[in-house]
LUMBASE-605796 format. One line per 8 residues: number of its first residue (from 1); their letters; for each residue x, y, z of N, C-alpha, C. Coordinates in Angstrom, 1 decimal. Layout:
% LUMBASE-605796
NUM	A	X:Y:Z:X:Y:Z:X:Y:Z ~ ...
END
This chain:
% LUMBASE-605796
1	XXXXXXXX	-72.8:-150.6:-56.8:-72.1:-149.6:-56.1:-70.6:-150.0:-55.8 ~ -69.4:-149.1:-56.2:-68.0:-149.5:-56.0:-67.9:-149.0:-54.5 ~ -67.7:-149.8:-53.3:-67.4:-149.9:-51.9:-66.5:-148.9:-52.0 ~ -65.4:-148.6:-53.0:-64.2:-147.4:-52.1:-64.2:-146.4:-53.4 ~ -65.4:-145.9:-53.7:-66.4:-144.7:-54.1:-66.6:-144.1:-53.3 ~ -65.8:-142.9:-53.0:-66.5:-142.1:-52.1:-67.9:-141.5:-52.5 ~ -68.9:-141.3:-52.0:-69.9:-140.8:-52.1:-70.6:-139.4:-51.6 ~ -71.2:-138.6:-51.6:-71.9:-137.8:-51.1:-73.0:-137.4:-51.8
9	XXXXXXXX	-73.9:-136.8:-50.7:-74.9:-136.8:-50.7:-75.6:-135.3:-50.1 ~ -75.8:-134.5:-51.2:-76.1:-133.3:-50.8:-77.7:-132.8:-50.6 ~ -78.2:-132.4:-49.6:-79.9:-132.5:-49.7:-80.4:-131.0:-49.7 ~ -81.6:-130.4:-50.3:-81.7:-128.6:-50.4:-83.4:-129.0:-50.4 ~ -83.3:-127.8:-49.5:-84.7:-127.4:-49.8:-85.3:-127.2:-51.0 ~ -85.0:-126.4:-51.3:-85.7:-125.7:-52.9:-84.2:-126.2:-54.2 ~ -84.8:-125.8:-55.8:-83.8:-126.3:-56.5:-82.6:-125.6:-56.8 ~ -82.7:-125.0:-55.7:-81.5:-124.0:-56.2:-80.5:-124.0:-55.5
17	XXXXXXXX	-80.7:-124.7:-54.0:-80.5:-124.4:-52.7:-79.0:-124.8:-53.0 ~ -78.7:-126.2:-53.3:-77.3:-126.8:-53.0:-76.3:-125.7:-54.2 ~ -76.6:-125.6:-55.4:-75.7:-124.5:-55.6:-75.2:-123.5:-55.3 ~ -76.1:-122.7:-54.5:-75.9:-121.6:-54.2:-74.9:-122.2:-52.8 ~ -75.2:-123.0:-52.0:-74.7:-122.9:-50.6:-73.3:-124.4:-50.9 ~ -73.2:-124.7:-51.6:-72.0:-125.6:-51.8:-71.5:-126.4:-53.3 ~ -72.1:-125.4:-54.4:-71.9:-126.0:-55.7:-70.6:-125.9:-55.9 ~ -69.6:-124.9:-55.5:-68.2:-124.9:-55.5:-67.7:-126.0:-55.3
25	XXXXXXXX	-67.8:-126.3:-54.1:-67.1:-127.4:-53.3:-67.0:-129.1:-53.8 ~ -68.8:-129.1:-54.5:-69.5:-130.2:-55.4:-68.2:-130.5:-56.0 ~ -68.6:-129.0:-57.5:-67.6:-129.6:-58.5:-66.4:-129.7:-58.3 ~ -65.4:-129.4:-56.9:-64.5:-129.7:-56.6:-64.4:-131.5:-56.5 ~ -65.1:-131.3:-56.0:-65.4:-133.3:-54.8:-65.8:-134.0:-56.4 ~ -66.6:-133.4:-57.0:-66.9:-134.6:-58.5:-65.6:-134.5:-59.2 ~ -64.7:-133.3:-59.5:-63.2:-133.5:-59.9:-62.3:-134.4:-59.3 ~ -62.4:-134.7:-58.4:-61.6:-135.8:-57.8:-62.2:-136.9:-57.1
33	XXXXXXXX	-63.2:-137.0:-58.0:-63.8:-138.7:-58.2:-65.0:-138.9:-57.6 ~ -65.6:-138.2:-56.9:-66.9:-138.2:-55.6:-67.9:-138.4:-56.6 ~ -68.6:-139.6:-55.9:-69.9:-139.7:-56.6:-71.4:-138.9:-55.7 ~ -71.4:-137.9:-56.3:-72.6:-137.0:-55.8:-73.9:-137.0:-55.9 ~ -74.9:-137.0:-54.8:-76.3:-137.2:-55.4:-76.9:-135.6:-54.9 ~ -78.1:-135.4:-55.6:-78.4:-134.0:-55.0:-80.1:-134.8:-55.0 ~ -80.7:-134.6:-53.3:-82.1:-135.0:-52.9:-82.8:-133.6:-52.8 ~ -83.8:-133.3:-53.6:-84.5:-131.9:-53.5:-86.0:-132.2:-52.9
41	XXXXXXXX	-86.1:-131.3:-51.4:-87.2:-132.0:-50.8:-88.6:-131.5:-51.1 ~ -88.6:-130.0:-52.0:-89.6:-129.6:-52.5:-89.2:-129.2:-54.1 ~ -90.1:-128.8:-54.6:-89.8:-128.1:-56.0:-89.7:-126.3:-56.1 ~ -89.6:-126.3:-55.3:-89.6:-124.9:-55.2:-90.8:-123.6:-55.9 ~ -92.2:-124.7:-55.8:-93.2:-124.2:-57.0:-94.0:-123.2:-56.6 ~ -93.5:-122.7:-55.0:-93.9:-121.3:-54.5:-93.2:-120.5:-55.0 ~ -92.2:-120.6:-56.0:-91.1:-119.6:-55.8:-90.9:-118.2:-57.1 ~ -92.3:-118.2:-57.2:-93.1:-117.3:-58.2:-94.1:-116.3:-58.1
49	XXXXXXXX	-94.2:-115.5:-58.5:-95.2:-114.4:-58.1:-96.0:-114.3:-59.4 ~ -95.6:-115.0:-60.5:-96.2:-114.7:-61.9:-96.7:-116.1:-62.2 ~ -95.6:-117.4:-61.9:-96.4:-118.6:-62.4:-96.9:-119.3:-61.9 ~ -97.8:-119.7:-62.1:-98.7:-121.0:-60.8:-97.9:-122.0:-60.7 ~ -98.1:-122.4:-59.5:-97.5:-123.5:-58.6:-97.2:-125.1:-59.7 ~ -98.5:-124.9:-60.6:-97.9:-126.8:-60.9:-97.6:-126.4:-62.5 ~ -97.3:-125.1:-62.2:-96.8:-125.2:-64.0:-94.8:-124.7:-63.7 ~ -94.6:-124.2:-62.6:-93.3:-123.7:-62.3:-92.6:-124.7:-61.6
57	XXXXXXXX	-93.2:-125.8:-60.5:-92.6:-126.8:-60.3:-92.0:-127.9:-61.4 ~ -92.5:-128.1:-62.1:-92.0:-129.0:-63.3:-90.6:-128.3:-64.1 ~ -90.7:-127.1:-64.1:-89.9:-125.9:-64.4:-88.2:-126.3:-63.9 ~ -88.7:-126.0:-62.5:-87.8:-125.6:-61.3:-87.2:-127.5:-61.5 ~ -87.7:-128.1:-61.6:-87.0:-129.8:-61.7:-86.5:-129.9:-62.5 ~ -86.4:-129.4:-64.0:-85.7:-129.5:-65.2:-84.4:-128.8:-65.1 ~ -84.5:-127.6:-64.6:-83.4:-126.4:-64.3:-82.6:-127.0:-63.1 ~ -82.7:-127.9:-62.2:-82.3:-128.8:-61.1:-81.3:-129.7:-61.8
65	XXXXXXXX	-82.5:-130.5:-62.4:-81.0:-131.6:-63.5:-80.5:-130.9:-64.2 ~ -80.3:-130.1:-64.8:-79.2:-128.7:-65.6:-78.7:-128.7:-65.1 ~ -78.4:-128.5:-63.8:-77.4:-127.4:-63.1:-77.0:-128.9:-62.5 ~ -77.4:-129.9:-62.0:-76.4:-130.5:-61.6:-76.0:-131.6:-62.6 ~ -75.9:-131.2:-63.3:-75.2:-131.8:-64.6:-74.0:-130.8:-64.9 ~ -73.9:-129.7:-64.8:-72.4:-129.1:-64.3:-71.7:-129.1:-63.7 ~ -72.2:-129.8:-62.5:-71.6:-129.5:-61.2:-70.8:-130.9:-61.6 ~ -71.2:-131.8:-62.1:-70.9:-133.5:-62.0:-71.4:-134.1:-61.2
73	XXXXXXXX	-72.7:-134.3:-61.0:-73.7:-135.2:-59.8:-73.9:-135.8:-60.7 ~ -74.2:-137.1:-60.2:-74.3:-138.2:-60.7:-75.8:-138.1:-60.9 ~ -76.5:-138.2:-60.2:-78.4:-138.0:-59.8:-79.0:-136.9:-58.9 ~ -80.1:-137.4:-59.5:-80.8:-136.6:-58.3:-82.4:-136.5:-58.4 ~ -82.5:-136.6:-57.2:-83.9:-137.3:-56.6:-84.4:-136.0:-55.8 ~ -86.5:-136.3:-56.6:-87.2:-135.2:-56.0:-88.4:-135.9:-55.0 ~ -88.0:-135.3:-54.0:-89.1:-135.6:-52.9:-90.6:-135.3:-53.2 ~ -90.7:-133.9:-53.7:-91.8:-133.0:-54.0:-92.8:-133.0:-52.8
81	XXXXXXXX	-92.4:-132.7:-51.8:-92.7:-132.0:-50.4:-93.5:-130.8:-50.8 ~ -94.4:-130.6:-50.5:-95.3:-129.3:-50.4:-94.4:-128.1:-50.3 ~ -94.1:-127.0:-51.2:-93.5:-126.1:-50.5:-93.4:-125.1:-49.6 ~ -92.3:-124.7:-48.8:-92.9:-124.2:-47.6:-93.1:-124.7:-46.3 ~ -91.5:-125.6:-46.0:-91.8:-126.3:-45.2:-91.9:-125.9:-43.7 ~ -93.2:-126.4:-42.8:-92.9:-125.6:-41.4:-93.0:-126.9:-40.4 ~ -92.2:-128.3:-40.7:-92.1:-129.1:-39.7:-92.0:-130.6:-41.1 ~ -92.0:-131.9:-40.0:-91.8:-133.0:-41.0:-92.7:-134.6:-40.2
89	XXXXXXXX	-92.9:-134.8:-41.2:-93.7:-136.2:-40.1:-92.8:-137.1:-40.0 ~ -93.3:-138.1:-39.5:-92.5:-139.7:-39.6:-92.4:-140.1:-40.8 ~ -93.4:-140.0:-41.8:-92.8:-140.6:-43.2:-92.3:-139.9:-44.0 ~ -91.7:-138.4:-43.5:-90.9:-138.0:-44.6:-89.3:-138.1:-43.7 ~ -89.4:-138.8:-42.8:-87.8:-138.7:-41.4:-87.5:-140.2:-42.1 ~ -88.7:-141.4:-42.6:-88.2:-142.5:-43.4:-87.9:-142.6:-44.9 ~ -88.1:-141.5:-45.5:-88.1:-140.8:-47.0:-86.4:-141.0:-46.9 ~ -85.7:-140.1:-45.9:-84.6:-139.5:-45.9:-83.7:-140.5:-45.3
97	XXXXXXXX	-84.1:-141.3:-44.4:-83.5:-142.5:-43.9:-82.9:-143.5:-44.9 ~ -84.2:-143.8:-45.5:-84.4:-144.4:-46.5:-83.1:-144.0:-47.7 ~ -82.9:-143.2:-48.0:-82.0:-142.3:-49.2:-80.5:-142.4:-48.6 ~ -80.7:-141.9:-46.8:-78.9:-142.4:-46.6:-78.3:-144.3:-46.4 ~ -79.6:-144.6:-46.1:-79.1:-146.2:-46.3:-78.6:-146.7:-47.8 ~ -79.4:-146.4:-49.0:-79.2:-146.4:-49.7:-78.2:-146.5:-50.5 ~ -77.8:-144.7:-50.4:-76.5:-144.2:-50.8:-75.4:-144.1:-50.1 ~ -75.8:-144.4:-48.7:-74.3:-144.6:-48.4:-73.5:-143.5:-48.1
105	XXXXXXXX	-73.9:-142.2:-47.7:-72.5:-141.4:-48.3:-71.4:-141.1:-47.5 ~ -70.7:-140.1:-47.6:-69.6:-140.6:-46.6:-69.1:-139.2:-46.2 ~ -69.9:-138.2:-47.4:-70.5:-136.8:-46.9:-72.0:-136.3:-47.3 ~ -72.2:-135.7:-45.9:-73.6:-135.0:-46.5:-73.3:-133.5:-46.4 ~ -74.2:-132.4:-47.2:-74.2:-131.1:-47.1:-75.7:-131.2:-46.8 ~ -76.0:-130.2:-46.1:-77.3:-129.8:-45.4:-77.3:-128.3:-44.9 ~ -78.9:-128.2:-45.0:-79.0:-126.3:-44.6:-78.1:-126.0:-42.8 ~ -77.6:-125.6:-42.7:-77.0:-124.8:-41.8:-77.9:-124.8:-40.6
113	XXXXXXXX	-77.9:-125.1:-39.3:-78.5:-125.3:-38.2:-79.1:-123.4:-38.5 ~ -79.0:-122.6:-38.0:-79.3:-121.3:-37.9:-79.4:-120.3:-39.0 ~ -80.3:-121.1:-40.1:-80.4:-120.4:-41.1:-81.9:-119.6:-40.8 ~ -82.0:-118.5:-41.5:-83.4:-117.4:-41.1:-84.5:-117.9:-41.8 ~ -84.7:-119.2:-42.9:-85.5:-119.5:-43.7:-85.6:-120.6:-42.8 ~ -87.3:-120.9:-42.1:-87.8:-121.7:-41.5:-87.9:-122.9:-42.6 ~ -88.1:-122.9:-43.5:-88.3:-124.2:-44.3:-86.8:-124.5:-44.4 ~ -85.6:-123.9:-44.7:-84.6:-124.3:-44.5:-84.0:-125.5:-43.1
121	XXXXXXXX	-84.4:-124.5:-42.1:-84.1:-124.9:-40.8:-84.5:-126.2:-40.6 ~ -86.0:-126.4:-41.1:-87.0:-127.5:-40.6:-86.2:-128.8:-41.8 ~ -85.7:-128.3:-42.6:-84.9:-129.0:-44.0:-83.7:-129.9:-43.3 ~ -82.9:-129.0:-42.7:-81.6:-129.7:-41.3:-81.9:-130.1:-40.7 ~ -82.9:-130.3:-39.9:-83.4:-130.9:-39.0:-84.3:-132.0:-39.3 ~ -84.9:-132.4:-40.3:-85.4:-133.4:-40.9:-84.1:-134.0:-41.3 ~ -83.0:-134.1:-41.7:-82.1:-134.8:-42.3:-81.2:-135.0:-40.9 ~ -81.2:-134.6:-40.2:-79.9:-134.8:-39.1:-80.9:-135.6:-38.4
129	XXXXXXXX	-82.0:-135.5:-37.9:-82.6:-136.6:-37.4:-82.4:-138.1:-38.2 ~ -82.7:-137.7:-39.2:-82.8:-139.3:-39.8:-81.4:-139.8:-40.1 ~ -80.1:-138.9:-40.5:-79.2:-139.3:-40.4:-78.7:-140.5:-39.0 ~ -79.3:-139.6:-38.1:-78.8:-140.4:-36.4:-79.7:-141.6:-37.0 ~ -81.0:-141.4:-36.6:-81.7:-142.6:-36.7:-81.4:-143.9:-37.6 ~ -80.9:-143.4:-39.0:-80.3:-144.4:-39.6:-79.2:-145.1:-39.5 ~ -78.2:-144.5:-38.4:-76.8:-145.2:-38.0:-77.7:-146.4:-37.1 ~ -79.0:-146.8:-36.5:-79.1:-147.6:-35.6:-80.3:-148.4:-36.7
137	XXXXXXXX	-80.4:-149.5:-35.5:-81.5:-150.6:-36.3:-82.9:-150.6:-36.3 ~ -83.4:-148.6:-36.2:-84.8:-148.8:-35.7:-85.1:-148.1:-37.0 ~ -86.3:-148.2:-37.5:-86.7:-147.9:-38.7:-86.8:-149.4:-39.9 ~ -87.2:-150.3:-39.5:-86.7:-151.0:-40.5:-87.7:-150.8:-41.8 ~ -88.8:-150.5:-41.9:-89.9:-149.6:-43.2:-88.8:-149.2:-43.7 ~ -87.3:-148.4:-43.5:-86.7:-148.1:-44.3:-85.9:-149.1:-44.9 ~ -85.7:-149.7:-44.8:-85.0:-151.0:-45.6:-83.3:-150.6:-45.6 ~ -82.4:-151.5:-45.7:-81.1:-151.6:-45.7:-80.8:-151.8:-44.7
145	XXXXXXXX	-79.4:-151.5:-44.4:-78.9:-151.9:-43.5:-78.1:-149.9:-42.9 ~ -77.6:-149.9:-41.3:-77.6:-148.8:-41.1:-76.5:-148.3:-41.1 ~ -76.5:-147.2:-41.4:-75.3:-145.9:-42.4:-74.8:-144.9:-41.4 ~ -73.4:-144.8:-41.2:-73.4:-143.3:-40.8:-72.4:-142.7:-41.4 ~ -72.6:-141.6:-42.0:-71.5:-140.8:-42.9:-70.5:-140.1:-41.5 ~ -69.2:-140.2:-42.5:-68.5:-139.0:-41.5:-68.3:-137.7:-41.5 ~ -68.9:-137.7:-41.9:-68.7:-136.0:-42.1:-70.1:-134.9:-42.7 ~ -71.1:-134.3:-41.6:-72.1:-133.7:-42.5:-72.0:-132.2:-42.1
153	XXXXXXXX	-71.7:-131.5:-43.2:-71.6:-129.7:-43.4:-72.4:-129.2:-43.6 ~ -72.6:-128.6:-42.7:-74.2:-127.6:-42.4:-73.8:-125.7:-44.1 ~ -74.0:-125.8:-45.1:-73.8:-124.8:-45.6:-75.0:-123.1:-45.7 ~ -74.3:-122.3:-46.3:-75.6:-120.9:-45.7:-75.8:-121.0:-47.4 ~ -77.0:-119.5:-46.9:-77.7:-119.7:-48.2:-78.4:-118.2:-47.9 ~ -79.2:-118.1:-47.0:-79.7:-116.8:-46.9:-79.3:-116.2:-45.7 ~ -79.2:-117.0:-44.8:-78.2:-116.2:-43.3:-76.6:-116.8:-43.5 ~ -75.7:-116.1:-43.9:-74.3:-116.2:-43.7:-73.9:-116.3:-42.1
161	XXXXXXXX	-73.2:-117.4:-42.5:-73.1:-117.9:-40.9:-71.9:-116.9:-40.2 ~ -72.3:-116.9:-38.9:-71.6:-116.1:-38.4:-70.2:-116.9:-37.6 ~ -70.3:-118.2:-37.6:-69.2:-119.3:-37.1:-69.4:-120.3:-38.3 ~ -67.7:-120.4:-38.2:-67.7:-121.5:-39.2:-66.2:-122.8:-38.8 ~ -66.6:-123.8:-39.7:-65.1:-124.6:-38.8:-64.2:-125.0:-39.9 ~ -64.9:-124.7:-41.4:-64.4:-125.3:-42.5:-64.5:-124.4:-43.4 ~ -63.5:-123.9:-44.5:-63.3:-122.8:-45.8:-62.5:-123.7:-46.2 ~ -63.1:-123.6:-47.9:-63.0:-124.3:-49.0:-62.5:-123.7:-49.9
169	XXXXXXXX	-61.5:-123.0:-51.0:-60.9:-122.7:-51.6:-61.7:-123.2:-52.7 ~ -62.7:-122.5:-53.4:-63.1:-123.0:-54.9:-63.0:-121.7:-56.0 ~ -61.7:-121.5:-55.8:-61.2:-120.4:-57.1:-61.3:-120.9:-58.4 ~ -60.6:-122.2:-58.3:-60.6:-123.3:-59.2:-62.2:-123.4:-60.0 ~ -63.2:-123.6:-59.3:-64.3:-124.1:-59.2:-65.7:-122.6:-59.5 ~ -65.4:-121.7:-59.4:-66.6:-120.6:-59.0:-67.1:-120.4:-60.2 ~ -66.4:-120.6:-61.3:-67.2:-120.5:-62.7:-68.2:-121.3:-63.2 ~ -67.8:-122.9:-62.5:-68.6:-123.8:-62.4:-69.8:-123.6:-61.6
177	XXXXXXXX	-69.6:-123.2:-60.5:-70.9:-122.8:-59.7:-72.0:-121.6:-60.3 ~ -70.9:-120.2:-60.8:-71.9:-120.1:-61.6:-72.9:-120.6:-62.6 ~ -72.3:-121.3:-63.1:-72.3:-121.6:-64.3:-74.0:-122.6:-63.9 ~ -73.6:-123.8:-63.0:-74.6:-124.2:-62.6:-75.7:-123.4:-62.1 ~ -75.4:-121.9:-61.3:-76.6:-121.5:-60.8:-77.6:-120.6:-62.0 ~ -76.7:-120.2:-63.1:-77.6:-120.0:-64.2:-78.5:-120.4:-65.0 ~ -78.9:-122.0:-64.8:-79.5:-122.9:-65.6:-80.7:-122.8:-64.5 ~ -80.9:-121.9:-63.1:-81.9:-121.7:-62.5:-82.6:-120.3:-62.9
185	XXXXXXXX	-83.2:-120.6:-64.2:-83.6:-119.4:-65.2:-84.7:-118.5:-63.8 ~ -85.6:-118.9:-64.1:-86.8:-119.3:-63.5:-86.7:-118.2:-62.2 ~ -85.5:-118.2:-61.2:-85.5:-117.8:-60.2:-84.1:-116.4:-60.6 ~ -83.2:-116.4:-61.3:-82.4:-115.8:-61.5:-82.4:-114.3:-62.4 ~ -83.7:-114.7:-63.2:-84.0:-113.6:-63.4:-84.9:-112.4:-63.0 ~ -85.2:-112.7:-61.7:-85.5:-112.1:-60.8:-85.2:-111.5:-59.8 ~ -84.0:-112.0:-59.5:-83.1:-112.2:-58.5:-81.4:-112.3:-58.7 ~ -80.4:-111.6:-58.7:-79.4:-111.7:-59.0:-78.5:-112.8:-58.2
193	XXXXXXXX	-78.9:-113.7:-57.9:-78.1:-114.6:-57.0:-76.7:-114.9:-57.2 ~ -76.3:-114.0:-58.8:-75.3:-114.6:-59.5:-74.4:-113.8:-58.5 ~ -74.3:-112.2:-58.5:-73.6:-111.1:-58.0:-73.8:-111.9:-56.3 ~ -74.9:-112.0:-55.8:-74.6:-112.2:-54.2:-73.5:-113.2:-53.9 ~ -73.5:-114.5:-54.8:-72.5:-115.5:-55.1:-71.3:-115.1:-55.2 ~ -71.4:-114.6:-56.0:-69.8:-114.2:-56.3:-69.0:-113.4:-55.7 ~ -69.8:-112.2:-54.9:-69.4:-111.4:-54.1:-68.9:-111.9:-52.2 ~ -70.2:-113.2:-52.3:-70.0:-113.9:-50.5:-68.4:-115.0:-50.8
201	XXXXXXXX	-68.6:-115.5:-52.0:-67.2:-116.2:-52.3:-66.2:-115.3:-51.8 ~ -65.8:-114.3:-53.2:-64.8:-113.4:-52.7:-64.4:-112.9:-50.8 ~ -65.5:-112.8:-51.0:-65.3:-111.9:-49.1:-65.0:-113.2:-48.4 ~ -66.0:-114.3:-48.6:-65.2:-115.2:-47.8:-63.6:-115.8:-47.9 ~ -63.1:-115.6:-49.5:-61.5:-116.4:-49.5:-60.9:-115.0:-48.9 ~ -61.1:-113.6:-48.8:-60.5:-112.6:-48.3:-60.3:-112.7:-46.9 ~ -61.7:-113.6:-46.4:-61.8:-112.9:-44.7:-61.1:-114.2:-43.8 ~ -61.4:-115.2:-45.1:-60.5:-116.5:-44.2:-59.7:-117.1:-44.1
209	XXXXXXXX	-58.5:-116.6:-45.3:-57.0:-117.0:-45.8:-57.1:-117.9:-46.1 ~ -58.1:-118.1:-47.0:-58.0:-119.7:-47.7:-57.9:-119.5:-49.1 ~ -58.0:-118.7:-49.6:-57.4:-118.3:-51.1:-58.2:-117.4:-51.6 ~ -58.3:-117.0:-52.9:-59.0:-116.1:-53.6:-61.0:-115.6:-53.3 ~ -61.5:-117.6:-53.6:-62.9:-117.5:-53.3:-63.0:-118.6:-52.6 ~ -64.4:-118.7:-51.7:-64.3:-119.7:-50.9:-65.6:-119.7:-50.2 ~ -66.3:-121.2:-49.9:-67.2:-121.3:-49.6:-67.1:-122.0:-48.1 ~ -68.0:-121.6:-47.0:-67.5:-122.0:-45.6:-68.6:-123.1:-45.2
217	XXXXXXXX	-68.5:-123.8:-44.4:-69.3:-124.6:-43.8:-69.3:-124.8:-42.2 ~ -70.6:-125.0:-41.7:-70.5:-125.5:-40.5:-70.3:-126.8:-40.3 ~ -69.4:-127.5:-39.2:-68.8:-128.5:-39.1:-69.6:-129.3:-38.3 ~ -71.0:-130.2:-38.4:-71.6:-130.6:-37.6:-71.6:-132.0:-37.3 ~ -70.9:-132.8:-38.1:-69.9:-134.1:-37.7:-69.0:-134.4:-38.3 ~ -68.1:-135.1:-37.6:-66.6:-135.4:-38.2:-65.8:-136.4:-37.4 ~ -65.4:-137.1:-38.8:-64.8:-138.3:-38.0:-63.4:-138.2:-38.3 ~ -62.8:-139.1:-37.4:-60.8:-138.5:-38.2:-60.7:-138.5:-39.1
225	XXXXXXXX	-60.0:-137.9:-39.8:-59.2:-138.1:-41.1:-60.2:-136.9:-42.3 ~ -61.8:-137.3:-42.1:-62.9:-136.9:-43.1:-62.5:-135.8:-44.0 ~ -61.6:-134.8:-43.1:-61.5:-133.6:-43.9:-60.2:-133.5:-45.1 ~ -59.9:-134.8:-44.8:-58.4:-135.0:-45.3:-58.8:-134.5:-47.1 ~ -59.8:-134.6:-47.6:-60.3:-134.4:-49.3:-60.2:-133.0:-49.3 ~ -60.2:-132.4:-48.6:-60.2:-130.7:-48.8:-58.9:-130.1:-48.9 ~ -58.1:-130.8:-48.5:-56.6:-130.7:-48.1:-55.6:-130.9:-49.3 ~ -55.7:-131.1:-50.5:-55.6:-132.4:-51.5:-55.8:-131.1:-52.6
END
């Protein structure tokens, strides 16, 4: 690992999650050098009304490395968490411990504190716990030594937030995002996620004078300087 690699470290519920709520921004951050990992905590193998669970999970993981192979993520790592999440134990708070000692990063993206999908919610809150936990020396089951990123952005996905602290300009970038959310066959054809995308970009670079299209985030830690890569 190169020490003055910036890193990030994006985590989603289901495999679809981080594109939709910050793939813009991704391929922005992997354009200017960010080494990005994407952690998926389930497979998303509920996310079907036609295919069974352990034939559409394996599905939903292949269409995962697709799409973040556009985006320019480096990896990406599957938890395979039951889908459907409605809370977390202690060994999945050292799963995630475990992943930010690891990696290091120096941003995380995470579901949005007040999103209306309870497996989402329960998704931010499993990660922001272990994030704290892992800045200190308790956990040692997780191994390394203890990490605190500066900067973690809470993004939306199914509840558009109603406060935000951060808009990202990815005009540059939104083709890519589609581009990436298309290799999520599986769920897209079902679902037009492409038009809702494209359409919450737009409204958001309109509503927040940050340019054309634009993806917002909630601002849930920040240390000086952190935001200075968005600026750039």
């Amino acid at each position: 690992m190169n020490d003055r690699t910036k890193r990030v470290l994006s985590v989603g519920t289901h495999p679809d999650d981080i594109e939709i709520g910050c793939g813009g921004t991704e391929a922005l951050l992997a354009q200017r050098g960010f080494e990005i990992t994407h952690v998926i905590l389930t497979s998303g193998e509920a996310g079907s009304d036609r295919v069974p669970p352990w034939e559409l999970g394996p599905v939903r993981e292949r269409e995962a490395l697709e799409a973040a192979k556009v985006l320019g993520a480096a990896g990406v790592e599957f938890l395979r968490y039951p889908d459907g999440l409605t809370g977390f134990s202690r060994e999945m708070k050292v799963d995630i411990i475990r992943m930010v000692r690891r990696i290091r990063p120096h941003i995380v993206f995470v579901h949005e504190r007040g999103e209306s999908s309870l497996g989402h919610r329960v998704a931010g809150e499993l990660v922001l716990e272990a994030v704290q936990a892992g800045a200190g020396p308790w956990f040692q089951e997780a191994g390394g030594g203890p990490w605190s990123p500066d900067l973690i952005l809470g993004y939306e996905v199914w509840h558009p937030l109603g406060r935000y602290g951060l808009a990202v300009d990815i005009s540059a970038t939104l083709e890519t995002k589609l581009k990436a959310l298309a290799c999520h066959r599986s769920q897209t054809a079902a679902v037009r996620y492409d038009e809702a995308v494209r359409g919450l970009a737009r409204w958001r670079g309109v509503m927040s004078l940050s340019g054309g299209d634009a993806e917002v985030f909630e601002v849930i830690r920040v240390s000086q300087g952190a935001l200075s890569c968005f600026l750039t």
